[in-house]
KEDO-127931 format. One line per field, with one value per residue: residue number from 1; residue in one letter; chain; x negated, y negated, z negated of N, C-alpha, C, CB in turn. Coordinates in steps of 0.05 Angstrom, whole numbers. Each point is the difference from the previous one (the first is absolute). Glycine has a CB too. Example, Ala and Ser with C-alpha at 12.3 -4.5 7.8 and 13.67 -1.06 7.14 Angstrom:
BEGIN
resi = 1 / 2 .
resn = A / S .
chain = A / A .
n.u = -264 / -31 .
n.v = 114 / -44 .
n.w = -156 / 39 .
ca.u = 18 / -16 .
ca.v = -24 / -24 .
ca.w = 0 / -1 .
c.u = -18 / 15 .
c.v = -24 / -22 .
c.w = 0 / -14 .
cb.u = 38 / -24 .
cb.v = 23 / 13 .
cb.w = -25 / 43 .
REM end
This chain:
BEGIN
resi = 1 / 2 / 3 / 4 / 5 / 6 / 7 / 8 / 9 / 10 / 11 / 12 / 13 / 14 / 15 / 16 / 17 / 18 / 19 / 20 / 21 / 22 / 23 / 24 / 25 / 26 / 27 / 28 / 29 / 30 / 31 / 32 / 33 / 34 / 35 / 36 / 37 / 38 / 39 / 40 / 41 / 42 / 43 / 44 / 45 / 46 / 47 / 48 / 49 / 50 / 51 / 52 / 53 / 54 / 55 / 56 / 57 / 58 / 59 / 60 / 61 / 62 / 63 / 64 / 65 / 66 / 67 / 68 / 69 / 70 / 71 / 72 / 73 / 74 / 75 / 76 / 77 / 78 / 79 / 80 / 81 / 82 / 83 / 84 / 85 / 86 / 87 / 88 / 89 / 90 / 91 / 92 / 93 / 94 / 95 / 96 / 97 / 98 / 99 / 100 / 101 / 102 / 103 / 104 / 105 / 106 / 107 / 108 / 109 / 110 / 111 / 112 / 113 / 114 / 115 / 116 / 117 / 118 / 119 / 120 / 121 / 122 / 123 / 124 / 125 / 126 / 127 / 128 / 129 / 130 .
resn = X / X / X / X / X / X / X / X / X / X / X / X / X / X / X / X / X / X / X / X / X / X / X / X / X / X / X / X / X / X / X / X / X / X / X / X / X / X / X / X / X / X / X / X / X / X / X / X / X / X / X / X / X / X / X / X / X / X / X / X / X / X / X / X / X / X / X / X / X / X / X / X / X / X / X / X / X / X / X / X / X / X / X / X / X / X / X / X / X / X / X / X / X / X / X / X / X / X / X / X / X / X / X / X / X / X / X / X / X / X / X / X / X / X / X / X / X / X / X / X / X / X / X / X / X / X / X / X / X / X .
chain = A / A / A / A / A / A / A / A / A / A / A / A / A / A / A / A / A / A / A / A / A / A / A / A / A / A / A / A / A / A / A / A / A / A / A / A / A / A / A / A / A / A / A / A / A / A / A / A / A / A / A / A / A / A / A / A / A / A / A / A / A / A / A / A / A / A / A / A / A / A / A / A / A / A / A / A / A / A / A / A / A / A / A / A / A / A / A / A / A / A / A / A / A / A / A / A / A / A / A / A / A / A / A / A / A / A / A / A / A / A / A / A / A / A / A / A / A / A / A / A / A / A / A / A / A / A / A / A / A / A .
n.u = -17 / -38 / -22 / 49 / -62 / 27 / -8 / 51 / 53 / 4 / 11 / 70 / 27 / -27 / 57 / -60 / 26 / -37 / 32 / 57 / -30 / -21 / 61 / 7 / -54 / 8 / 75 / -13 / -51 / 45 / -32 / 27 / -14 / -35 / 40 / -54 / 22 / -16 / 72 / 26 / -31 / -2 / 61 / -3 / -45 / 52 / 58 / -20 / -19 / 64 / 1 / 35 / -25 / 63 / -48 / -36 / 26 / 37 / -51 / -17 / 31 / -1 / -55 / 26 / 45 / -51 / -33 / 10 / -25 / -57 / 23 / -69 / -23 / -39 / 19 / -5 / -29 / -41 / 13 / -19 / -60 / -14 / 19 / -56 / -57 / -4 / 0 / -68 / -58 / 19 / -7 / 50 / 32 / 30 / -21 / 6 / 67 / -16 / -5 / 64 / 38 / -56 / 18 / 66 / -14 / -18 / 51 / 17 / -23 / -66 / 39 / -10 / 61 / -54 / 6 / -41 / -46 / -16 / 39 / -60 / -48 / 26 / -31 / 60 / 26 / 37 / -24 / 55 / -34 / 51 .
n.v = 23 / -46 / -37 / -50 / 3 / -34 / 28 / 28 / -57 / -29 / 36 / -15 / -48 / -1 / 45 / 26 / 24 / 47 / -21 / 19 / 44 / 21 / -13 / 49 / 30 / -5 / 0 / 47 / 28 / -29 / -38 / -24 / -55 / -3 / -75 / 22 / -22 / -27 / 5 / -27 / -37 / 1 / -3 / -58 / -48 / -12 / -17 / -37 / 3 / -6 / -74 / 42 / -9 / 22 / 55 / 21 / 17 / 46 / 45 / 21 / 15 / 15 / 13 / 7 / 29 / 33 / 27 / 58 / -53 / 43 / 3 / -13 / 60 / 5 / 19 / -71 / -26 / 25 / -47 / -62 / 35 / 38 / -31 / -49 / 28 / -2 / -46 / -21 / 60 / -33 / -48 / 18 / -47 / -5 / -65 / 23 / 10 / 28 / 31 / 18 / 25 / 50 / 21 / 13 / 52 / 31 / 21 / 19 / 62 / -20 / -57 / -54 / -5 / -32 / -19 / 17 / 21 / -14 / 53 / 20 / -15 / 44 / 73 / 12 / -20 / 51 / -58 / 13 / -59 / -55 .
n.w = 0 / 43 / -45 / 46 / 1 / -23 / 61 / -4 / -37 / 46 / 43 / -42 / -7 / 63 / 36 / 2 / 56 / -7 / -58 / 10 / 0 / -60 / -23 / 39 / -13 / -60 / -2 / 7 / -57 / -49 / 6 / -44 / 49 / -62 / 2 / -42 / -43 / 57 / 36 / -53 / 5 / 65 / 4 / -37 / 23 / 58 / -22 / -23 / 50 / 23 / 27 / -51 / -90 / 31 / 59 / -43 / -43 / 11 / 14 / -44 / -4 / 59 / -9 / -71 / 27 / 47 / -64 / -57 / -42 / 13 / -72 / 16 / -14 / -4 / 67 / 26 / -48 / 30 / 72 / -13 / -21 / 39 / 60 / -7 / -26 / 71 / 33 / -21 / 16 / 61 / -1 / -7 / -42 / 22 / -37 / -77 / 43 / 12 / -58 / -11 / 53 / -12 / -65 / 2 / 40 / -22 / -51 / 39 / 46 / 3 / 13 / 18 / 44 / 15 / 54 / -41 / 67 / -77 / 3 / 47 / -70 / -15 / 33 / -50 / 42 / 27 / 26 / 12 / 31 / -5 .
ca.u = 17 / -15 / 4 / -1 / -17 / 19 / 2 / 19 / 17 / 0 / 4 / 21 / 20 / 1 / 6 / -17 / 6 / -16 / 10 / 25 / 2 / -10 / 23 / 18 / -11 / -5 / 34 / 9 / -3 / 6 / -12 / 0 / -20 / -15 / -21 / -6 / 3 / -20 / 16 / 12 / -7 / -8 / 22 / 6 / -21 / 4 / 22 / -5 / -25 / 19 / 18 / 28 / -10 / 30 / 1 / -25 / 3 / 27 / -20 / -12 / 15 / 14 / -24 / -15 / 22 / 2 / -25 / -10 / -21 / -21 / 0 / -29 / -19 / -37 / -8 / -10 / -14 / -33 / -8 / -8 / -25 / -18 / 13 / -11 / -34 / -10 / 5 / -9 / -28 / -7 / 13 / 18 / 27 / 34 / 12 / 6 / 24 / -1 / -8 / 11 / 29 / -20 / -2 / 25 / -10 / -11 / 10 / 34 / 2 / -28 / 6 / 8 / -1 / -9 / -17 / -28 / -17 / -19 / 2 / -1 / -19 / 7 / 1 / 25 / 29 / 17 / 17 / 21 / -5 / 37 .
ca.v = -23 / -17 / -17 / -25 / -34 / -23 / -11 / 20 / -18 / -21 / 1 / -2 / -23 / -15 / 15 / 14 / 13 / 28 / 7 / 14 / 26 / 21 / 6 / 29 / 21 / 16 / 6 / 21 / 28 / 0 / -5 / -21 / -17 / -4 / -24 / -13 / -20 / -24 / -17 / -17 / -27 / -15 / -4 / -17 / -23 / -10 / -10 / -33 / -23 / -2 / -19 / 2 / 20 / 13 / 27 / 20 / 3 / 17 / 20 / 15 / 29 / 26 / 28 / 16 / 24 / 22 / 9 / 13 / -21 / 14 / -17 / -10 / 7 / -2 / 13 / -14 / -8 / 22 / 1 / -39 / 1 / 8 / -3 / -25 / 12 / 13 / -22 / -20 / 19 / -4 / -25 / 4 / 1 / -5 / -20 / 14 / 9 / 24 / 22 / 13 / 11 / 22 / 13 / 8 / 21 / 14 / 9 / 11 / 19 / 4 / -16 / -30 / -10 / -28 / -9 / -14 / 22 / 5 / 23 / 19 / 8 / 16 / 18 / 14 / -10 / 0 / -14 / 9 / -21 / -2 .
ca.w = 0 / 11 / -21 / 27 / -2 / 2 / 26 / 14 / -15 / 12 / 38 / -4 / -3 / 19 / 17 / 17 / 2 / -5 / -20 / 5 / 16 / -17 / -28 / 14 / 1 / -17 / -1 / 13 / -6 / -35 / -17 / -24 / -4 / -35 / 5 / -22 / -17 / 16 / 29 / -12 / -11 / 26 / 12 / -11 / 4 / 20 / -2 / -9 / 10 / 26 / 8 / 1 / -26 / -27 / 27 / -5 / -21 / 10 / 18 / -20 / -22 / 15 / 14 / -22 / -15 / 17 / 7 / -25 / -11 / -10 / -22 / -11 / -32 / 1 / 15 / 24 / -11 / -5 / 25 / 14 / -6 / 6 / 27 / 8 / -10 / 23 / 20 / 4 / -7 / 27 / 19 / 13 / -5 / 22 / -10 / -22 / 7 / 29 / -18 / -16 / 13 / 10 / -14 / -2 / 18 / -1 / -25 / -2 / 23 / 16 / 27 / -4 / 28 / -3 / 26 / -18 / 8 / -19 / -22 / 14 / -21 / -16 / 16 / -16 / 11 / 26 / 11 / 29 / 26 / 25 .
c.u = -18 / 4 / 0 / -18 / 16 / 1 / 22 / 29 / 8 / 4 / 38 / 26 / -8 / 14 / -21 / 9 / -6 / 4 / 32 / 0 / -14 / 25 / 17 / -11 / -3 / 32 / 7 / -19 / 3 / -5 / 5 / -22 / -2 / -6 / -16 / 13 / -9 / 12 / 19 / -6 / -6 / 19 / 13 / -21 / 8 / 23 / 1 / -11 / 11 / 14 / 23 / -4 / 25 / 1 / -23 / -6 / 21 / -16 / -18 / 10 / 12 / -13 / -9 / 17 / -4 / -26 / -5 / -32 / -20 / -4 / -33 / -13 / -26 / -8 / -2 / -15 / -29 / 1 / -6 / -24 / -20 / 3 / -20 / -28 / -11 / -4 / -31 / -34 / -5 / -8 / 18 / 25 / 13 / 15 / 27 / 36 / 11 / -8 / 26 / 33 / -14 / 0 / 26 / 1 / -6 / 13 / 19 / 9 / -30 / 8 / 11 / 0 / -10 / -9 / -25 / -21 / -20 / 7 / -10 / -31 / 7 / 19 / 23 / 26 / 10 / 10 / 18 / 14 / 35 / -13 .
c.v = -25 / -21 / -31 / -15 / -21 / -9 / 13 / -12 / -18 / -2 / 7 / -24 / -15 / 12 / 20 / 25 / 32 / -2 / 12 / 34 / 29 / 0 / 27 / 19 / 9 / 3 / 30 / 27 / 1 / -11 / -20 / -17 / -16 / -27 / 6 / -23 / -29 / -5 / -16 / -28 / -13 / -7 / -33 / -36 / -13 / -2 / -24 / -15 / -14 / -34 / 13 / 22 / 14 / 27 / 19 / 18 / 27 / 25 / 17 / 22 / 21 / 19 / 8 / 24 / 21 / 27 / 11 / -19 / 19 / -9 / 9 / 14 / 6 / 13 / -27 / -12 / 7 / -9 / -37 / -3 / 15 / -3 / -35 / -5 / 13 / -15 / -24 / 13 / -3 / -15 / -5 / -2 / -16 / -24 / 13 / 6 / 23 / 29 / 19 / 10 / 33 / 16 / 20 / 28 / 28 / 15 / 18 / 26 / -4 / -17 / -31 / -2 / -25 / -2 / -7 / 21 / -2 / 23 / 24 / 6 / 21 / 32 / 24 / -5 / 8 / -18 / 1 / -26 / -5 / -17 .
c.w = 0 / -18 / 29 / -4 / 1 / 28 / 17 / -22 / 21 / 29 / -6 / -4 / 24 / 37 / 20 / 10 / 5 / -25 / -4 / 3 / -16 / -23 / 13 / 5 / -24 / -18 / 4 / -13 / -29 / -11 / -11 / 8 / -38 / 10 / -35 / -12 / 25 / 36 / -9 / -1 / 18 / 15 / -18 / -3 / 37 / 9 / -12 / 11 / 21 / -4 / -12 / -35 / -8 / 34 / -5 / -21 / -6 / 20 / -10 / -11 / 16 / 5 / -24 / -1 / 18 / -7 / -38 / -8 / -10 / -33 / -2 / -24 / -4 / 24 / 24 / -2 / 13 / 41 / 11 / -11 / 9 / 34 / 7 / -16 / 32 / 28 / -6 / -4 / 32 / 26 / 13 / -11 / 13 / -10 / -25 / 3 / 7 / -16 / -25 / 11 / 10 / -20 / -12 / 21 / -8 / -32 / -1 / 35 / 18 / 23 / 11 / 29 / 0 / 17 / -4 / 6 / -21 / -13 / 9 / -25 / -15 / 14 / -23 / 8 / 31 / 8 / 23 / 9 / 14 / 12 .
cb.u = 37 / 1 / -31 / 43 / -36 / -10 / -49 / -42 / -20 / -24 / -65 / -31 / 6 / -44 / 35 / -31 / 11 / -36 / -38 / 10 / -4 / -56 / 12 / 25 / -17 / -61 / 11 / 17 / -31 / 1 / -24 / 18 / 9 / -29 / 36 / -33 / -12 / -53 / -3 / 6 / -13 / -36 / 7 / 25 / -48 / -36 / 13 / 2 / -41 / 14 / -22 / 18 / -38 / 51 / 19 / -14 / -13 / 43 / 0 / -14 / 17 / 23 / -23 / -19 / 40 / 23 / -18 / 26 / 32 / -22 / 57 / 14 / 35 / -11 / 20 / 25 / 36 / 6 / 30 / 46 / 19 / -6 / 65 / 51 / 13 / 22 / 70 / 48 / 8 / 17 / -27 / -28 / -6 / 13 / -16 / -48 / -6 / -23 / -51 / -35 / 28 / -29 / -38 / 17 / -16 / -37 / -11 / 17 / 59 / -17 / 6 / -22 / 36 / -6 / 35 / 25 / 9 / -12 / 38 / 31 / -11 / -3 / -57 / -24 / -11 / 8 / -28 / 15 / -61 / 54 .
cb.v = 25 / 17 / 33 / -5 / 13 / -16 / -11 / 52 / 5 / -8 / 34 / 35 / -3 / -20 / -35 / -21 / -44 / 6 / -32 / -47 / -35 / -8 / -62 / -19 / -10 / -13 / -48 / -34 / 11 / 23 / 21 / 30 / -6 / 51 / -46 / 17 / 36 / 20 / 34 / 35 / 11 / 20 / 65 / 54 / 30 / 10 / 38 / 9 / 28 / 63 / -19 / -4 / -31 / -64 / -30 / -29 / -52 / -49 / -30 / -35 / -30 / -22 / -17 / -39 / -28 / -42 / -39 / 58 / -41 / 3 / -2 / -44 / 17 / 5 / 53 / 0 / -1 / 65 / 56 / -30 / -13 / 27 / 34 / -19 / 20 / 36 / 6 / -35 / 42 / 20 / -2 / 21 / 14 / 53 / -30 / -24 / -32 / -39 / -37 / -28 / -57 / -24 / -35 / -54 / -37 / -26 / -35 / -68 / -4 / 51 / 46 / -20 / 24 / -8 / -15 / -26 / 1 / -43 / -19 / -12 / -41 / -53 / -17 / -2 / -41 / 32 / -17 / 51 / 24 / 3 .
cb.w = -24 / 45 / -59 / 9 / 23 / -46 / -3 / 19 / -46 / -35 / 30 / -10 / -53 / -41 / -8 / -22 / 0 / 33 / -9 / 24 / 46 / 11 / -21 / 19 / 37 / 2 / 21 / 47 / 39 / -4 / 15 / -40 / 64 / -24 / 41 / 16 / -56 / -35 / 32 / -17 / -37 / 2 / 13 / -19 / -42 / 4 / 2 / -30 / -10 / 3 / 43 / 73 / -22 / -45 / 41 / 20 / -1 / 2 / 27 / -7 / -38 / 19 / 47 / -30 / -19 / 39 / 55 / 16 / -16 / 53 / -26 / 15 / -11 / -49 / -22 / 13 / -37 / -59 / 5 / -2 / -27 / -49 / -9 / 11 / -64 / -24 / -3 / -14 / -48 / -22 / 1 / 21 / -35 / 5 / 53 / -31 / 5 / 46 / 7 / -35 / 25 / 27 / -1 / -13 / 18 / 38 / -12 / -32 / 1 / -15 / -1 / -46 / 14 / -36 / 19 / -45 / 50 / -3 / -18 / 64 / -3 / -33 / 34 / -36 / -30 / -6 / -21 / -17 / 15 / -24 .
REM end
């Protein structure tokens, strides 16, 4: 069960239309999509930041409710530390947000939708691309 990046969120509300197309694919084969806490809060940061904040705002919530929440504890805690300990050994981090939806992931099924070709670093992760 795939966890959403925010980019793939956002391609969404904004109608994109390969995003759309992956959501109904993965619809159609069942799968429960997973956000985070930290898409929440970004969804929600780039609503306020928006021209139209009470619509965006209203938008938000609607795409949250579609979507199961990952709740946060020590096991992701440990993996964002050692996940972004590792990344930045390499020179290769993704930007501590990113890191931790990644660590959520990796906690929880291993997988993540997202147009974001950095999550390809992180050779543990299944990224399923649109």
């Amino acid at each position: 069960m795939p966890v959403a990046d925010t980019s793939f969120i956002v391609d969404i509300i904004r109608h994109d239309t390969k995003a759309l197309a992956k959501l109904q694919e993965l619809e159609s084969e069942e799968k429960v999509l997973y956000i985070t806490p930290v898409n929440a809060l970004k969804l929600f940061e780039g609503a306020y930041r928006s021209l139209r904040v009470k619509e965006n705002v209203e938008e938000v919530l609607e795409v949250l409710a579609a979507f199961e929440e990952i709740p946060f504890g020590n096991d992701i805690y440990h993996a964002f530390g050692y996940l972004s300990a590792a990344l930045l050994d390499r020179g290769s981090p993704i930007g501590d947000f990113d890191q931790v939806i990644a660590a959520a992931a990796l906690c929880f099924d291993g997988e993540i939708v997202t147009r974001d070709g950095h999550f390809e670093k992180i050779p543990e992760l299944t990224v399923i691309g649109y």
